[in-house]
N, C-alpha and C positions, 0 to 999 in steps of 0.2 A: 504494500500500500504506500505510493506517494505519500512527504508529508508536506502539509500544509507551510507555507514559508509566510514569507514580511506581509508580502500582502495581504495574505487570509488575516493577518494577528490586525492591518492597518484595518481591514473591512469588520475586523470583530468590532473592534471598538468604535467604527464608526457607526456600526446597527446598535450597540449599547448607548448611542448619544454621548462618548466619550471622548476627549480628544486627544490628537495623534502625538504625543510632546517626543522631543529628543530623550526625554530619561527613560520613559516608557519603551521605546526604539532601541534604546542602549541598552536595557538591562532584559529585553526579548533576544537582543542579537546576543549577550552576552550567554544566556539561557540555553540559547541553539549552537554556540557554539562547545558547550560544555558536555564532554560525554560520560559526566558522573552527577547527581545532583547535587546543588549547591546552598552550604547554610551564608544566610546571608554576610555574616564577615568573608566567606570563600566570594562571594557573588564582590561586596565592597571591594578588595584586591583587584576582579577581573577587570571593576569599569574606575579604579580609582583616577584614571586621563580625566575622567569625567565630571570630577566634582562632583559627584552624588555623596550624601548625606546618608547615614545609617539611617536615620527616621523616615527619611524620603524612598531609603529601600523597601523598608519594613510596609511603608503604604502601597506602592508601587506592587509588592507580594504578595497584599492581601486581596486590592484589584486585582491582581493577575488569577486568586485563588478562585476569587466570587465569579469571576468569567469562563472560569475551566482552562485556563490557558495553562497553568501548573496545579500541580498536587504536592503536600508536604511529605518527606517520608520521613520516617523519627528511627535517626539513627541513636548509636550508644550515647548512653547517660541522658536521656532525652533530648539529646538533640535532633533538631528539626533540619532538614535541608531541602530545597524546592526542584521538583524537575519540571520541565515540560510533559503534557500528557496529549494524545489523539485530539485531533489531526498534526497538532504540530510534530507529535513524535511519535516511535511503533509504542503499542504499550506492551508491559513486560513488570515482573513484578521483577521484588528483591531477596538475596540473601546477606546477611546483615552479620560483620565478625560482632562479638561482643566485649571484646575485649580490643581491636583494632581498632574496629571502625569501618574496614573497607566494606564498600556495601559491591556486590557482584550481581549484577544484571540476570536476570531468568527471561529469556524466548524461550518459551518451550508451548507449544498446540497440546500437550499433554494436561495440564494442568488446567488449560484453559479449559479444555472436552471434560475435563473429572471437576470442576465446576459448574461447567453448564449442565452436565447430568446430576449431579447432586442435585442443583436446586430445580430442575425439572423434576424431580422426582416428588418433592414439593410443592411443586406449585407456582415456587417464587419466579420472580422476573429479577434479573441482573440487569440492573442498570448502569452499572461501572462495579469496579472492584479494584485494590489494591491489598498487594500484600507481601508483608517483609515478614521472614523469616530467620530467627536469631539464632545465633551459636558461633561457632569455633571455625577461620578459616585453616585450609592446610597448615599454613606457616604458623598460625597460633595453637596448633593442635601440637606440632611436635617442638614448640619455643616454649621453655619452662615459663612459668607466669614471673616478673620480677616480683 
């Protein structure tokens, strides 16, 4: 599946009656370029050329949240970090070290098919889904804890 790029994000927010600012532009290009998600001090670094303001991001990510344009995923010790979700990107859930941090990407149609049959089975209707899944990666499984 194509994903969605600048202009789909410019015509979002123009159907939301939102407008198009340079900060908003920066921190969606910053967003698409990144191919891990990012907590907002990671995102501050990316556009720091920018002049954006931590508070200005933190608003900036919560319009981005209420639009669907990103999803939060809550890595170790409750930290939050933002991706981009469909159209703008494939979706794909996460595996989450707990002890790292590094979160690793899941494509898998597996998961996806033992989802939609679970809740067919059910009844329910999936309307989105996410999900991280925590524990140990390789390198933290055989690296003594300090």
């Amino acid at each position: 599946m194509p994903k969605a790029g600048e202009k789909e994000f410019i015509q979002l927010l123009r159907d939301h009656r939102m407008r198009v600012t340079p900060n908003r532009l920066t921190v969606f290009r910053a967003m698409q370029s990144s191919k891990a998600p990012l907590t907002v001090s990671d995102l501050a670094i990316k556009v720091e050329h920018s002049g954006l303001n931590t508070a200005t991001l933190y608003r900036i990510m919560e319009t981005l949240t209420e639009l669907k344009v990103v999803h939060p995923v809550l890595q170790s010790h409750q930290n939050v970090a933002y991706e981009l979700v469909e159209p703008f990107a494939r979706h794909h859930d996460h595996l989450i070290c707990r002890r790292c941090g590094r979160t690793i990407d899941i494509y898998d149609c597996r998961l996806e098919d033992a989802l939609k049959a679970i809740s067919e089975d059910r009844g329910f209707h999936i309307d989105f889904h996410q999900m991280e899944v925590h524990g140990l990666c390789p390198e933290c499984q055989i690296t003594p804890h300090p």
